[in-house]
C-alpha positions as CSV (number, residue, x, y, z in Angstrom):
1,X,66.8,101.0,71.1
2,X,68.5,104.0,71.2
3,X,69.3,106.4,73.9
4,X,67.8,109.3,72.7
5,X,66.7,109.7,69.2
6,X,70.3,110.7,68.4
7,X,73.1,110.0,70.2
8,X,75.2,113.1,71.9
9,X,77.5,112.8,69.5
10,X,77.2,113.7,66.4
11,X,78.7,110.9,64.4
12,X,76.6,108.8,65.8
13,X,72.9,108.5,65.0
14,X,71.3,105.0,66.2
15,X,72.7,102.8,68.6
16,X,72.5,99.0,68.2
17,X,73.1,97.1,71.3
18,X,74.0,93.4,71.0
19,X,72.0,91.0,72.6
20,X,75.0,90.0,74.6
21,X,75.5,93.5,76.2
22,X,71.4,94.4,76.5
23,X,70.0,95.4,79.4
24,X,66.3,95.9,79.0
25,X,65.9,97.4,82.4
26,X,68.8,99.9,81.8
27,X,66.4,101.2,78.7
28,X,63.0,100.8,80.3
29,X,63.6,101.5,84.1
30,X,66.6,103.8,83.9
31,X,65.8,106.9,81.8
32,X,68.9,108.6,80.6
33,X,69.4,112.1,81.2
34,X,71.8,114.7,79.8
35,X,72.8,118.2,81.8
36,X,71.7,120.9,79.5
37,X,74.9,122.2,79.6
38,X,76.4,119.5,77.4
39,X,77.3,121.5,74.1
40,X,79.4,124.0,76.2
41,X,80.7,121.2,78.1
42,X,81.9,119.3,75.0
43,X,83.4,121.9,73.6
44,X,85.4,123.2,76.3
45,X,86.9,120.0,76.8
46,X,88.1,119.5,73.4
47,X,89.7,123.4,74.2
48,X,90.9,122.1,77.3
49,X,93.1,119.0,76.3
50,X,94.4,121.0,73.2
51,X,95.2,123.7,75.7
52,X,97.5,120.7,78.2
53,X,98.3,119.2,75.4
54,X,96.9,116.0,76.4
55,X,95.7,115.5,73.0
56,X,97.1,116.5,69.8
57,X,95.2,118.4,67.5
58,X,94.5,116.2,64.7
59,X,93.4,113.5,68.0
60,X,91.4,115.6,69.3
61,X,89.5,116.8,65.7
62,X,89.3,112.8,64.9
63,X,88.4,111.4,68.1
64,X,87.9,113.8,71.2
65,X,83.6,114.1,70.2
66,X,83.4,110.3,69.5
67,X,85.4,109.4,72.4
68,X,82.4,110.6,74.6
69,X,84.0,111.4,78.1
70,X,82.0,114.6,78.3
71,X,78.7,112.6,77.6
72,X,79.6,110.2,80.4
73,X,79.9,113.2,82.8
74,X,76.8,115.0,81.3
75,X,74.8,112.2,82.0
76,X,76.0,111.5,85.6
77,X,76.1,114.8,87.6
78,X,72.9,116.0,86.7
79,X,72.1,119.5,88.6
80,X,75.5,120.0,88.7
81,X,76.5,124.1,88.8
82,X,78.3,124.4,85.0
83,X,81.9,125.1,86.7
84,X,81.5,121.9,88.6
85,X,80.3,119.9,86.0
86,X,82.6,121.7,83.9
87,X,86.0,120.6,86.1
88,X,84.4,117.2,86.9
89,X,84.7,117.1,83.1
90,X,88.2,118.0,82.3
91,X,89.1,115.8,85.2
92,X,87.3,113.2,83.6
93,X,88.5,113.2,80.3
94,X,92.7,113.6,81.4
95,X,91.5,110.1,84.1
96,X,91.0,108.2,80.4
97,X,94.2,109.8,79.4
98,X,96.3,108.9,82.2
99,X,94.9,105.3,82.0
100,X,95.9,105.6,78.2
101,X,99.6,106.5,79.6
102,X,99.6,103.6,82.2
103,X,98.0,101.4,79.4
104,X,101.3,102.4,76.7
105,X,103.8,102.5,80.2
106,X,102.7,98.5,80.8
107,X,103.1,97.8,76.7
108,X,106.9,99.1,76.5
109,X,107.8,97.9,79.9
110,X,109.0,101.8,81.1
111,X,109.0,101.2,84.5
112,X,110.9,104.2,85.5
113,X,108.4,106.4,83.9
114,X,105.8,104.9,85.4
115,X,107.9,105.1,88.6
116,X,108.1,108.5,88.0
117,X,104.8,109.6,87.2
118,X,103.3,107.7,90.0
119,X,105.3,109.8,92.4
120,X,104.9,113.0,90.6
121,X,101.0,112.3,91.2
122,X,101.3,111.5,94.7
123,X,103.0,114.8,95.0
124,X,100.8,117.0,92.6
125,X,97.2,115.9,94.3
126,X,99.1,117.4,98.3
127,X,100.3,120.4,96.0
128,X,98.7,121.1,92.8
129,X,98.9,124.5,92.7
130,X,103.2,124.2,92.7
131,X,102.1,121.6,89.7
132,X,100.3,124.1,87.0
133,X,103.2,124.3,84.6
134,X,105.1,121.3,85.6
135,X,106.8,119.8,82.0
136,X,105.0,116.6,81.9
137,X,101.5,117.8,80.2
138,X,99.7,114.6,82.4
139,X,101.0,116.1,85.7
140,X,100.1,119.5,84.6
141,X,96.8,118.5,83.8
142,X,96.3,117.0,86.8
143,X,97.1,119.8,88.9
144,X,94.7,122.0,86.6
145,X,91.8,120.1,87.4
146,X,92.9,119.6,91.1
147,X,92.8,122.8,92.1
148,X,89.8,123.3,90.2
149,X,87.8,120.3,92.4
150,X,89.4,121.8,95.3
151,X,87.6,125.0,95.4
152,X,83.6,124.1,95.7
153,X,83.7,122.6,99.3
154,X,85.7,122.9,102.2
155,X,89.3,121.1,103.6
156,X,87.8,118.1,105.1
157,X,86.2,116.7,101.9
158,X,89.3,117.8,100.0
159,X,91.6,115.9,102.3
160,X,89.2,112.8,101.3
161,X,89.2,113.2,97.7
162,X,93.1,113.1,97.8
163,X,93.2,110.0,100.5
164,X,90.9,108.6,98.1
165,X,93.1,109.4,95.2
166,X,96.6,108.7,96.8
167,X,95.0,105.3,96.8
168,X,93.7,104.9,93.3
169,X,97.1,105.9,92.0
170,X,98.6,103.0,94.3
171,X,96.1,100.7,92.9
172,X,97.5,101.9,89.4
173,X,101.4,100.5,90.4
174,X,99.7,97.2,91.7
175,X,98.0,96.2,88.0
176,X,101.2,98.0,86.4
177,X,103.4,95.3,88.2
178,X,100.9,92.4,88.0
179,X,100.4,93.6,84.0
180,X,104.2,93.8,84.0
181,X,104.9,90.4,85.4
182,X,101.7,88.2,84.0
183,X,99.9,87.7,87.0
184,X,96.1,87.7,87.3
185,X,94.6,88.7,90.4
186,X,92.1,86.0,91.7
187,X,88.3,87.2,91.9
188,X,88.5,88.3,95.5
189,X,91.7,90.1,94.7
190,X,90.6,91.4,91.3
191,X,87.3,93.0,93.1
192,X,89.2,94.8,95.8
193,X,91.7,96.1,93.3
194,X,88.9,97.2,91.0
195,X,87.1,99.5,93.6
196,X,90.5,101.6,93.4
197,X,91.3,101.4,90.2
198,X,88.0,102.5,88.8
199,X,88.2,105.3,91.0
200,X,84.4,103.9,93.0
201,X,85.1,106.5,95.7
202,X,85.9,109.6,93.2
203,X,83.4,109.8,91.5
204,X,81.1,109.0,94.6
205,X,82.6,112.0,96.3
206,X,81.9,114.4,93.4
207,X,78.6,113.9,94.1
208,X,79.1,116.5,96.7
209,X,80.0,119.4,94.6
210,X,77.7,119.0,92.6
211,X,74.9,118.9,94.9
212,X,76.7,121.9,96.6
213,X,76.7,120.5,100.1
214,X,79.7,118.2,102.2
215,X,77.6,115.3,103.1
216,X,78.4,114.6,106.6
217,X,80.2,111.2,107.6
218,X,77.4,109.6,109.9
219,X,75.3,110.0,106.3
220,X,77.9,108.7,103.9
221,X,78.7,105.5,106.4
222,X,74.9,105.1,106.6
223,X,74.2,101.4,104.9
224,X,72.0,102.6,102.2
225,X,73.3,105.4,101.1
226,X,76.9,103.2,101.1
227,X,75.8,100.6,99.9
228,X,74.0,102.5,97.2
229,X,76.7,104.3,96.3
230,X,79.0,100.8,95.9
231,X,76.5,98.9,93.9
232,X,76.3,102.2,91.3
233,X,79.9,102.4,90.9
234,X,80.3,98.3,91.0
235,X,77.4,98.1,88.2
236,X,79.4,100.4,86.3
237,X,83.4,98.6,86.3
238,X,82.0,95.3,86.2
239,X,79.3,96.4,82.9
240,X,82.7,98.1,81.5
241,X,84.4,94.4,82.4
242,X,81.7,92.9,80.1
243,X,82.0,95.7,77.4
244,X,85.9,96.2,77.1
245,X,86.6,91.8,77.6
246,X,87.3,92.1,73.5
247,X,89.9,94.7,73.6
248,X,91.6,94.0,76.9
249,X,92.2,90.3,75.9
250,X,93.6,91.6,72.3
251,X,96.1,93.6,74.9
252,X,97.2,90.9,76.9
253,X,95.2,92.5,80.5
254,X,95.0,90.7,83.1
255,X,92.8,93.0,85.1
256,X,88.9,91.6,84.3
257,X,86.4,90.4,86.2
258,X,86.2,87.4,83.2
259,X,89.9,86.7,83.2
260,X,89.7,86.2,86.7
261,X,87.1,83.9,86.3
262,X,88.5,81.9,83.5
263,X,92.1,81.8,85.1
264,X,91.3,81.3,88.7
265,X,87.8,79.3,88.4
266,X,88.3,77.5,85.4
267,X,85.1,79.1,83.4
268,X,85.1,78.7,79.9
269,X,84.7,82.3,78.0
270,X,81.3,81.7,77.5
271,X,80.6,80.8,81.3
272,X,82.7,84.0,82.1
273,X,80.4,86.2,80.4
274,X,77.4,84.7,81.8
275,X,78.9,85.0,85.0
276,X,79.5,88.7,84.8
277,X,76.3,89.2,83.6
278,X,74.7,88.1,86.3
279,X,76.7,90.1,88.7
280,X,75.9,93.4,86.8
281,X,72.2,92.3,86.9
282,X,72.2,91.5,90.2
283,X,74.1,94.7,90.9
284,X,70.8,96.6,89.5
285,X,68.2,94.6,91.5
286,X,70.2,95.5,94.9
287,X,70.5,98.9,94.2
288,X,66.7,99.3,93.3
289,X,66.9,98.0,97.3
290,X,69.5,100.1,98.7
291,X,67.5,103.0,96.9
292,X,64.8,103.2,98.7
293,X,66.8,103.0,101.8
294,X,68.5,105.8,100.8
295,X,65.8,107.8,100.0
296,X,64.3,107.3,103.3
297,X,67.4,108.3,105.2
298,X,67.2,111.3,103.5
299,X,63.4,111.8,104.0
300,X,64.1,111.4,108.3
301,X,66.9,114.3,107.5
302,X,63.9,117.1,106.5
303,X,64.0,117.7,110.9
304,X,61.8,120.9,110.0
305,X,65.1,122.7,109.9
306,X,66.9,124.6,107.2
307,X,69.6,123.1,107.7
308,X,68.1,119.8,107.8
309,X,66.2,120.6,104.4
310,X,69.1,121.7,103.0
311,X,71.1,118.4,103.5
312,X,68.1,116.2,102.7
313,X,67.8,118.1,99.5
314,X,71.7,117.2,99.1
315,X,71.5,113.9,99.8
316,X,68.4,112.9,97.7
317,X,70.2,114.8,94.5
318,X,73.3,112.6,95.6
319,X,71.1,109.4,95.3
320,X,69.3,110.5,92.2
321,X,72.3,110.9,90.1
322,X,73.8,107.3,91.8
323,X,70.7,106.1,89.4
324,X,71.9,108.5,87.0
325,X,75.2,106.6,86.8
326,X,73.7,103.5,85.3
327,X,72.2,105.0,82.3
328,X,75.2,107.2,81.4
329,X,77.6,104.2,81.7
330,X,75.6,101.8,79.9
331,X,74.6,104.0,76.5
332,X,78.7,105.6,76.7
333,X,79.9,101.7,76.1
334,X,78.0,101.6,73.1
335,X,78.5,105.6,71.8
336,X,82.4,105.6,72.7
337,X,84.9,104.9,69.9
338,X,86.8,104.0,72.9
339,X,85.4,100.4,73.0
340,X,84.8,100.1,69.0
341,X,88.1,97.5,69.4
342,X,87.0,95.5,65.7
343,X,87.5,98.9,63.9
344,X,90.9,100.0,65.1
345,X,94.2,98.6,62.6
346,X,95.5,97.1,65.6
347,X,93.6,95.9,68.3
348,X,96.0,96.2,71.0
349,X,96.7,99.9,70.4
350,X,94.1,102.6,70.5
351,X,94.1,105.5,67.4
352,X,92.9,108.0,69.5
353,X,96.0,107.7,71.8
354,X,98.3,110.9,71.8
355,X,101.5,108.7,71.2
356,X,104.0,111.5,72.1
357,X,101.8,112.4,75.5
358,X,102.3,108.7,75.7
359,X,106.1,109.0,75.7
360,X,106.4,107.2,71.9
361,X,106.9,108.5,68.6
């Protein structure tokens, strides 16, 4: 069934899951959502990667809409002020393209690039304002949308979104060097890694902005709203495992919950997709769980206060869009030309990919 009677982009019309990738209680029990700010949204993104030049122009006509990064964002920060939703957005969208770089940095085996970039990064997200017009378009970008985030809350949860951040990028050089050298992680190894790399504790924390309160630490560390938050974001990378298992065996990844399995547990493909099915679907059960929890917390928060209200309200918008997160992820897998791996000339190298932003010709 489809999402909505037309998808959010407009050259797409009807979805068709297949049966492998089907989630009934994804269409039934998770109803999707989309910020009514989504047109604007769209299109200043498509302005904004012309503008950095993280896409070319003819990329961006051809594939920027189809791609669907601002759908994925629309969907998930519901309530969201437009500025916030609107930064989240453009940080969103240049996250695919730096994974894009890393992705064509592994392929031609430019370690000092990636050497390069990585510490450019490290040194951009402590200083992005000194970063706006650096020469490398991904470093500029970066900064844009970092100074951007920086502004809604105050200097404690900044200073966590860039801990959080100096360790995804870290995450980043550890799959460059196990891409680079062959090795596959083992499950335990691949899980761990895969909290980083898919960036769980971003996109947890800009749940915050957008609700327009800092949630306070004894709240965040509470278990259900933790673990609620983990088994949103876990639902999400290993769903994508399932999705993207096509294209990221056609380029030689190692980094997949189902390569893991098949390498290290000796699963047969088939068994390896069962296998990660179950985990998504037992992902969903557990958070229906931790929900509740959650909920609750924030119910005992409302102490009769303003102040108590006000961060009850915060955290129950926090939680709602956590729910939000599984809908959004699940319908962009099937809209996004970014997993649409049978359709491309080559299978191993995306068309939508800027290939001089990419350092090729």
């Amino acid at each position: 069934m489809p999402a909505f009677p037309h998808s959010t982009s407009p050259t797409t019309t009807v979805i068709a899951v297949p049966p492998a990738l089907s989630l009934p209680v994804i269409e039934t029990a998770f109803p999707r959502q989309l910020h009514p700010y989504w047109p604007q949204l769209q299109e200043k993104t498509r302005s904004w990667l012309l503008e950095k030049r993280l896409m070319s122009a003819d990329k961006v006509e051809e594939y920027a809409d189809g791609l669907c990064y601002t759908d994925l964002m629309a969907g998930y920060y519901i309530g969201a002020p437009d500025e916030v939703l609107q930064a989240i957005a453009d940080y969103s969208a240049w996250f695919f393209v730096w994974d894009d770089r890393h992705d064509r940095d592994v392929v031609h085996r430019r370690s000092t690039a990636w050497r390069q970039l990585r510490f450019q990064l490290h040194t951009a997200l402590d200083s992005p304002r000194d970063h706006l017009h650096h020469r490398d378009p991904l470093v500029a970008g970066f900064a844009d949308s970092t100074v951007r985030l920086y502004s809604f809350l105050g200097k404690k949860w900044n200073a966590r979104f860039a801990c959080h951040f100096h360790a995804v990028i870290e995450a980043y050089d550890r799959e460059f060097h196990n891409r680079t050298r062959g090795i596959v992680p083992t499950v335990e190894e691949y899980l761990e890694l895969r909290r980083l790399t898919f960036a769980h504790w971003i996109w947890t924390d800009l749940l915050e902005p957008s609700a327009r309160h800092e949630i306070p630490a004894d709240v965040r560390e509470h278990p259900g709203y933790r673990r609620a938050a983990l088994l949103s974001q876990e639902f999400a990378a290993w769903y994508n495992d399932l999705c993207s298992l096509p294209k990221e065996i056609a380029g030689d990844e190692v980094h997949n919950l189902g390569i893991s399995l098949i390498h290290h547990e000796g699963l047969t493909l088939e068994e390896a997709v069962t296998e990660v099915r179950r985990r998504v679907e037992e992902c969903i059960a557990e958070f229906l769980v931790a929900e509740k929890e959650a909920v609750h917390l924030a119910d005992g928060l409302a102490d009769g206060t303003r102040t108590g209200q006000e961060l009850s309200d915060a955290v129950k918008a926090c939680v709602a869009n956590m729910r939000n997160w599984f809908s959004t992820v699940y319908w962009f897998h099937h809209e996004s030309g970014r997993y649409r791996v049978d359709s491309w000339d080559d299978r191993a190298t995306p068309p939508y990919v800027n290939n001089e932003a990419a350092g090729e010709k």
